[in-house]
PDB file as gemmi writes it, atoms N, CA and C in Angstrom:
CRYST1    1.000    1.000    1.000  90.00  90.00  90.00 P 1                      
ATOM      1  N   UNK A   1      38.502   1.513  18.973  1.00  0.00           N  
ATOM      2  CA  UNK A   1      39.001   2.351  20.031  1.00  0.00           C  
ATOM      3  C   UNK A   1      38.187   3.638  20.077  1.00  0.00           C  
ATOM      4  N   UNK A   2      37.630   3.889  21.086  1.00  0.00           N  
ATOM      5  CA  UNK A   2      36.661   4.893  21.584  1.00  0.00           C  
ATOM      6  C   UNK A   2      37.657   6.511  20.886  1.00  0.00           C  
ATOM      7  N   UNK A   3      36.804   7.887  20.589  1.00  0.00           N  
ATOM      8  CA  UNK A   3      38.032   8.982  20.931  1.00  0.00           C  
ATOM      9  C   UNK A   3      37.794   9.476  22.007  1.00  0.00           C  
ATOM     10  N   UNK A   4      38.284  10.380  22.681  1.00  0.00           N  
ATOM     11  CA  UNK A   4      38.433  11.235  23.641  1.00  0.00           C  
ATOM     12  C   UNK A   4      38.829  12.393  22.984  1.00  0.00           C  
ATOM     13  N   UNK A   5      37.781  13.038  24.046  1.00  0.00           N  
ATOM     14  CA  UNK A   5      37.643  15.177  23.804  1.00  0.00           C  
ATOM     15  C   UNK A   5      38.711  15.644  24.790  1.00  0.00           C  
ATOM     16  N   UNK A   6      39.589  16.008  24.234  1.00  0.00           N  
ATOM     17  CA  UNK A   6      40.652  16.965  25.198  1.00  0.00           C  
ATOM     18  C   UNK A   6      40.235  18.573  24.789  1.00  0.00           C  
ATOM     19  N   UNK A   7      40.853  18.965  25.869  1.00  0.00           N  
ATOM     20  CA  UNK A   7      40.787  20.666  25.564  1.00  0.00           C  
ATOM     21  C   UNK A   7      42.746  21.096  25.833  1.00  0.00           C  
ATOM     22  N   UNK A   8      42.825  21.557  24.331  1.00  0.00           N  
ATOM     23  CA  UNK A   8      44.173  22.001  24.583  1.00  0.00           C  
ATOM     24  C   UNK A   8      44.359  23.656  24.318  1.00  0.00           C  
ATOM     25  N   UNK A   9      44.983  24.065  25.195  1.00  0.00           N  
ATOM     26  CA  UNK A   9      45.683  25.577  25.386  1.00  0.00           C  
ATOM     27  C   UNK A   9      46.797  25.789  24.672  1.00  0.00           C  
ATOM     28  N   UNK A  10      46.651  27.051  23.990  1.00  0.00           N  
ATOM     29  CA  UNK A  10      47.864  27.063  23.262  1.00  0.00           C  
ATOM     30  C   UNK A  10      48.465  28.847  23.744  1.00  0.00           C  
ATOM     31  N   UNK A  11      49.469  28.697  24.090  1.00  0.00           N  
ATOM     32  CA  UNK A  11      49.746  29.889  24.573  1.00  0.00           C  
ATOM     33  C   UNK A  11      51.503  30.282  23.682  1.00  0.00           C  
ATOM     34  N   UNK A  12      50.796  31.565  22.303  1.00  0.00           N  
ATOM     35  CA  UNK A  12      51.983  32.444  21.908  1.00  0.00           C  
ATOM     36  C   UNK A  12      52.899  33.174  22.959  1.00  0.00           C  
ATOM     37  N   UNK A  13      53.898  32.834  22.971  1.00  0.00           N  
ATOM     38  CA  UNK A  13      55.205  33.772  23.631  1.00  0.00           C  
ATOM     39  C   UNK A  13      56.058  34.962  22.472  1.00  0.00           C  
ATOM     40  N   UNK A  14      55.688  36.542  22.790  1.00  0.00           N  
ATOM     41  CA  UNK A  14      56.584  37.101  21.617  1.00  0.00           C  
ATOM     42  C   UNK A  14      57.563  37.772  22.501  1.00  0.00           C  
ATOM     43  N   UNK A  15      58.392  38.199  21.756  1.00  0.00           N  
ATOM     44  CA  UNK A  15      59.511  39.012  22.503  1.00  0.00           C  
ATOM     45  C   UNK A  15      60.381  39.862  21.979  1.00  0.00           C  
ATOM     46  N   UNK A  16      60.094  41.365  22.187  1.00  0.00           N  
ATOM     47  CA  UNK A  16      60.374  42.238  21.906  1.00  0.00           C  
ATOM     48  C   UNK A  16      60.973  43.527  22.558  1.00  0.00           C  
ATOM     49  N   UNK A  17      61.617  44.311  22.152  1.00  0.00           N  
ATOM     50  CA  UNK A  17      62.190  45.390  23.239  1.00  0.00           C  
ATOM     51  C   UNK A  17      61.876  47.008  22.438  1.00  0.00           C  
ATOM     52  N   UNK A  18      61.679  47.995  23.593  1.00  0.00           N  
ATOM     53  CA  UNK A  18      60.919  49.233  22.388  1.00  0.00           C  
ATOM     54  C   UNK A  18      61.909  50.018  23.385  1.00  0.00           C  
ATOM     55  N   UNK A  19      62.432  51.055  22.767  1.00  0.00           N  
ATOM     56  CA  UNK A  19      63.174  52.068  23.255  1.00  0.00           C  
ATOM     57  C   UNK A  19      62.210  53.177  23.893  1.00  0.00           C  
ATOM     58  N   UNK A  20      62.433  53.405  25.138  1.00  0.00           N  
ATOM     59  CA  UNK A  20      61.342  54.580  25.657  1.00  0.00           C  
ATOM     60  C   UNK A  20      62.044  55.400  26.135  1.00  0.00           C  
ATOM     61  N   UNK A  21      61.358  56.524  26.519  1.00  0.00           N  
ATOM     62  CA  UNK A  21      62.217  57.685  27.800  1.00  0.00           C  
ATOM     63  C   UNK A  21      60.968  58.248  28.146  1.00  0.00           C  
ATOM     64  N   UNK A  22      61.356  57.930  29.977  1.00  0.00           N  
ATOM     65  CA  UNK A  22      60.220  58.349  30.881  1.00  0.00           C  
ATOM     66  C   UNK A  22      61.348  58.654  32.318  1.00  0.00           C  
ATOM     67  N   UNK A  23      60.090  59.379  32.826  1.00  0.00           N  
ATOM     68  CA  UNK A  23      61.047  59.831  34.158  1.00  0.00           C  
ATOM     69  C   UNK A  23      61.605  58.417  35.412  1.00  0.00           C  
ATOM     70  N   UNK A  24      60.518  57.565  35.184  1.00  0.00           N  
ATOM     71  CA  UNK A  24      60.630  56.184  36.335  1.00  0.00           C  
ATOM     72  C   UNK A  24      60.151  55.008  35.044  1.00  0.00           C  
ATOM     73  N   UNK A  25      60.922  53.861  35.561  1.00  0.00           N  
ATOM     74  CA  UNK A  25      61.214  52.713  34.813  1.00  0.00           C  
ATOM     75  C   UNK A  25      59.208  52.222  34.576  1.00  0.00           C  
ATOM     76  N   UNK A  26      58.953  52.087  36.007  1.00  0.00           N  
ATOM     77  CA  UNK A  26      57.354  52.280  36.115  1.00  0.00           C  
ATOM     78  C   UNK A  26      56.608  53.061  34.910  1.00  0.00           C  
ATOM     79  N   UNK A  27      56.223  53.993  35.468  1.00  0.00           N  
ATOM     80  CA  UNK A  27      56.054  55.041  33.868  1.00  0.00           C  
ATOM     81  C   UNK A  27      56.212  54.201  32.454  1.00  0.00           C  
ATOM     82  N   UNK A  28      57.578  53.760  32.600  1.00  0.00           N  
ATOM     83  CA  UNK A  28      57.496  53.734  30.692  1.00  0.00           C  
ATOM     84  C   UNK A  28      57.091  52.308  30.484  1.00  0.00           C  
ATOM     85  N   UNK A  29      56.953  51.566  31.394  1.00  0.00           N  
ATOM     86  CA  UNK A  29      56.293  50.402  31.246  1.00  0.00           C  
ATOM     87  C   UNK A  29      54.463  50.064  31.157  1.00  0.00           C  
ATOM     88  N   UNK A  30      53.800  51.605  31.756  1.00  0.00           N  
ATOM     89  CA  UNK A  30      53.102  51.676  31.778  1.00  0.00           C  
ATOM     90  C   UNK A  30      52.672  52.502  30.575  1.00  0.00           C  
ATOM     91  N   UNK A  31      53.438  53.450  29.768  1.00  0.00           N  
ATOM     92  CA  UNK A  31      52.966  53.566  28.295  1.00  0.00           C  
ATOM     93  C   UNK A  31      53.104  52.393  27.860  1.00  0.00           C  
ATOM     94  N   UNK A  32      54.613  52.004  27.721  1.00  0.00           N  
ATOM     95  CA  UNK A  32      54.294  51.093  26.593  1.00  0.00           C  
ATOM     96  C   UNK A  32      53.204  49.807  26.452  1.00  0.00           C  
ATOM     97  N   UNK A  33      52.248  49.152  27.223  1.00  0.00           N  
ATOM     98  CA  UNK A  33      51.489  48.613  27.827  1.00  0.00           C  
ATOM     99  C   UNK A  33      50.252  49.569  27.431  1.00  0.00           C  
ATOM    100  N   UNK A  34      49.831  50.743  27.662  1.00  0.00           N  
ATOM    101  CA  UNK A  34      48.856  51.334  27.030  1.00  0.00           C  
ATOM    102  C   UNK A  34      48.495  51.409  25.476  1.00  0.00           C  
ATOM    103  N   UNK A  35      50.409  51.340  24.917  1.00  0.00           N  
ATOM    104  CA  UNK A  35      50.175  51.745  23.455  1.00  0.00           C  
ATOM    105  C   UNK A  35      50.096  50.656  22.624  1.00  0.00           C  
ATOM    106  N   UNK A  36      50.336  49.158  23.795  1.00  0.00           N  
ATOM    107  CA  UNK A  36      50.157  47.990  22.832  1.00  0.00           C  
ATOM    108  C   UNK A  36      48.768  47.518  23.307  1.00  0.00           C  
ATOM    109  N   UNK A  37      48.480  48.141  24.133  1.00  0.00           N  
ATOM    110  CA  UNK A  37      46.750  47.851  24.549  1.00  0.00           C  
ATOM    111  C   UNK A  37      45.753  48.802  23.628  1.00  0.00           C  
ATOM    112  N   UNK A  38      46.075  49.650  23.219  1.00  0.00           N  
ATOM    113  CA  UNK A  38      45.182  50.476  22.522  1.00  0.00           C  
ATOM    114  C   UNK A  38      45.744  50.206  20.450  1.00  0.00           C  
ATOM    115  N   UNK A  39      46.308  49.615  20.619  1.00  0.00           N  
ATOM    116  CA  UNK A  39      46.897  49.206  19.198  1.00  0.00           C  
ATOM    117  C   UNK A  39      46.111  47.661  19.206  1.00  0.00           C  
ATOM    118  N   UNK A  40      46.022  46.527  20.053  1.00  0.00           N  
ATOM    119  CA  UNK A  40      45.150  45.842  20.144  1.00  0.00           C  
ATOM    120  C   UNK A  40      43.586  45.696  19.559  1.00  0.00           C  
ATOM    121  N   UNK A  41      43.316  46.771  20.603  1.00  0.00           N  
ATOM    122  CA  UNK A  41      41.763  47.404  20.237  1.00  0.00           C  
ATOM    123  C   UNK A  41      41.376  47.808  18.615  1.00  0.00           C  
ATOM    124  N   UNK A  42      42.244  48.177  17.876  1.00  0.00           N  
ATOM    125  CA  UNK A  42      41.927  48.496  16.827  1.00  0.00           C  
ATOM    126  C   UNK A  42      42.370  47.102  15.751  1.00  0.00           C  
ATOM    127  N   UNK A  43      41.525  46.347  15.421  1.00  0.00           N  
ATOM    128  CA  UNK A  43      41.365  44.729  14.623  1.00  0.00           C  
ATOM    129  C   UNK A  43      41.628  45.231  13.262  1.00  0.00           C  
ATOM    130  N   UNK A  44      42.252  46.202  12.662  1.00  0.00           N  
ATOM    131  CA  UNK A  44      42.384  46.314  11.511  1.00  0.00           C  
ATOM    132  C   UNK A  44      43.715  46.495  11.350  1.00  0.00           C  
ATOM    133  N   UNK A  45      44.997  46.596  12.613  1.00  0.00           N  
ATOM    134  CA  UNK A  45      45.878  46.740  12.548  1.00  0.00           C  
ATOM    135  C   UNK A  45      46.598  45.093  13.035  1.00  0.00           C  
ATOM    136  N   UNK A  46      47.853  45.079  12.157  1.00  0.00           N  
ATOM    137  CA  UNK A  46      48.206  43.756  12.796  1.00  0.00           C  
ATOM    138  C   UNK A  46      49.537  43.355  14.007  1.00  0.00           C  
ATOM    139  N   UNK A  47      49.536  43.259  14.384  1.00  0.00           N  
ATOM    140  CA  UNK A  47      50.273  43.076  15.830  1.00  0.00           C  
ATOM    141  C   UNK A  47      51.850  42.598  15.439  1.00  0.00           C  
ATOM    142  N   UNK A  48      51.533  41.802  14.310  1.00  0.00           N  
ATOM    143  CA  UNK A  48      52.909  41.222  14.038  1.00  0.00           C  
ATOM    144  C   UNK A  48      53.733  41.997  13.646  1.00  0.00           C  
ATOM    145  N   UNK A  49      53.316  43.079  13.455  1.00  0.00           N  
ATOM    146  CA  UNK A  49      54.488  43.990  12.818  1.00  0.00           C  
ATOM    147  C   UNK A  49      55.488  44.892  13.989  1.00  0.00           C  
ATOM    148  N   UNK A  50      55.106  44.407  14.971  1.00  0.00           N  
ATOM    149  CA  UNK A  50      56.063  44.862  15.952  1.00  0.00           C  
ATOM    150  C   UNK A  50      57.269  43.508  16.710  1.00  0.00           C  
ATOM    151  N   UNK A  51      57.135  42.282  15.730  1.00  0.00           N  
ATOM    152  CA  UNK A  51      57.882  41.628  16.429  1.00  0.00           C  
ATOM    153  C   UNK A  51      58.975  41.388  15.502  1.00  0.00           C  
ATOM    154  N   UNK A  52      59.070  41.938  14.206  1.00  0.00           N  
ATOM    155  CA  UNK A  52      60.163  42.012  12.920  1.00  0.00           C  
ATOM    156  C   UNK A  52      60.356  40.356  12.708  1.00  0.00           C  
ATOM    157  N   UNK A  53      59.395  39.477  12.994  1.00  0.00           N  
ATOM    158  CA  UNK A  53      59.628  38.089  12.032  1.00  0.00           C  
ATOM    159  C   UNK A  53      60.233  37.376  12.778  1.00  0.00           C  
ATOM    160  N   UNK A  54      60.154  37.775  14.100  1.00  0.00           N  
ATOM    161  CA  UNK A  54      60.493  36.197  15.011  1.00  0.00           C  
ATOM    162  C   UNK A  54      59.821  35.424  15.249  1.00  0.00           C  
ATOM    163  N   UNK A  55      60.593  34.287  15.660  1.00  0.00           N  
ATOM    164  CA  UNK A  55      59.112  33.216  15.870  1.00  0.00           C  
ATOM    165  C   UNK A  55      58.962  33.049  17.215  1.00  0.00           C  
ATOM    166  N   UNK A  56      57.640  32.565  17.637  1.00  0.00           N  
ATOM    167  CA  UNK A  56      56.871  32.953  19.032  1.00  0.00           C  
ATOM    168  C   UNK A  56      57.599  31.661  19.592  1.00  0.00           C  
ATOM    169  N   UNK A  57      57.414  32.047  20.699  1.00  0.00           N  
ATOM    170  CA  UNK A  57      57.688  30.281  21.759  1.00  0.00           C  
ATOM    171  C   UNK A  57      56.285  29.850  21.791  1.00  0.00           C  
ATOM    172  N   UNK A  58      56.368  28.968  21.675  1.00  0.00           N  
ATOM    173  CA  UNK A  58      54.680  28.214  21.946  1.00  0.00           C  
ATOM    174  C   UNK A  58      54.601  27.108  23.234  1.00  0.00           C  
ATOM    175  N   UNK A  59      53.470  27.465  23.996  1.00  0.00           N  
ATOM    176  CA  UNK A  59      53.423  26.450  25.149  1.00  0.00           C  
ATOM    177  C   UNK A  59      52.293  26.088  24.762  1.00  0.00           C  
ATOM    178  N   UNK A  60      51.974  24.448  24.905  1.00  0.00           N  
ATOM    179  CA  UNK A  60      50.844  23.966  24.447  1.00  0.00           C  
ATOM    180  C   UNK A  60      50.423  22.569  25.656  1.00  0.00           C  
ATOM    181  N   UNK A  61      49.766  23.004  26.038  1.00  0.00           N  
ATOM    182  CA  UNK A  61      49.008  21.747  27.491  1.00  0.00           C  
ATOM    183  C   UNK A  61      47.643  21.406  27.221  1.00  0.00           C  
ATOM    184  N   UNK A  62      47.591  19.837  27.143  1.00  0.00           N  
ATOM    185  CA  UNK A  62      46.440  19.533  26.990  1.00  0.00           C  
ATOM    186  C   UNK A  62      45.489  18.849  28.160  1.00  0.00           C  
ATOM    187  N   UNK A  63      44.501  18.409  28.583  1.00  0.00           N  
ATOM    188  CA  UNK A  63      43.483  17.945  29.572  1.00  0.00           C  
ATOM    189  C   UNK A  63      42.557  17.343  29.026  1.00  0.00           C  
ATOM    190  N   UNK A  64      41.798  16.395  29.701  1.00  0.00           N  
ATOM    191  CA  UNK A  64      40.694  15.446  29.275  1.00  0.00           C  
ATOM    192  C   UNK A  64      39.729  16.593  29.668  1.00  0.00           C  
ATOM    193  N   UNK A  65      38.471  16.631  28.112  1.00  0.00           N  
ATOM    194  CA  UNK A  65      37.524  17.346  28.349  1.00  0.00           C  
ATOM    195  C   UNK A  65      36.430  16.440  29.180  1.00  0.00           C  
ATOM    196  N   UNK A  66      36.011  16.840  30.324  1.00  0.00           N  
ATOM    197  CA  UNK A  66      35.057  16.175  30.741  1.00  0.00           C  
ATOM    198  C   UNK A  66      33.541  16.637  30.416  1.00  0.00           C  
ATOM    199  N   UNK A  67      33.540  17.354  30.073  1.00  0.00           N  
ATOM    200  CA  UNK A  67      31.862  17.504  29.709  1.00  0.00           C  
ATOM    201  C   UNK A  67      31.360  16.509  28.346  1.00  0.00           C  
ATOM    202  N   UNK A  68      30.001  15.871  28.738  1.00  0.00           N  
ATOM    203  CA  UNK A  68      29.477  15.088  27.848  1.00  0.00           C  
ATOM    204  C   UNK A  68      28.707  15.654  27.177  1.00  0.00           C  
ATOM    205  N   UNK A  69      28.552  15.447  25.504  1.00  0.00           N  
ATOM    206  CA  UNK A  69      28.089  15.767  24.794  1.00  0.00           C  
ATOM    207  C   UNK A  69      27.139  14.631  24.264  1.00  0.00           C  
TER     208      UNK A  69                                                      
END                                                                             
């Protein structure tokens, strides 16, 4: 039986809630979004520590790779 090359996607779901205070709901969605974008950027820090040990939802879809090798 021949194999076949799939390409599968795996997509983490986390979920978390951060207490803010801003003048418009806008606003504080837009720090908090800066401060997990700029906490990102820095690869020496680890991300997981803002989700206190839950576990992610995982979506996972796969497709026939068509390119020949």
């Amino acid at each position: 039986m021949k194999r076949k090359r799939y390409k599968v996607r795996v997509k983490l779901v986390f979920e978390t809630t951060m207490d803010h205070s801003q003048t418009s709901m806008k606003k504080a969605q837009e720090d908090v979004v800066r401060v997990l974008t700029d906490y990102l950027k820095n690869r020496k820090l680890n991300i997981l520590n803002f989700f206190d040990g839950t576990t992610p939802q995982i979506i996972c879809t796969a497709q026939l790779d068509d390119r020949r090798r």
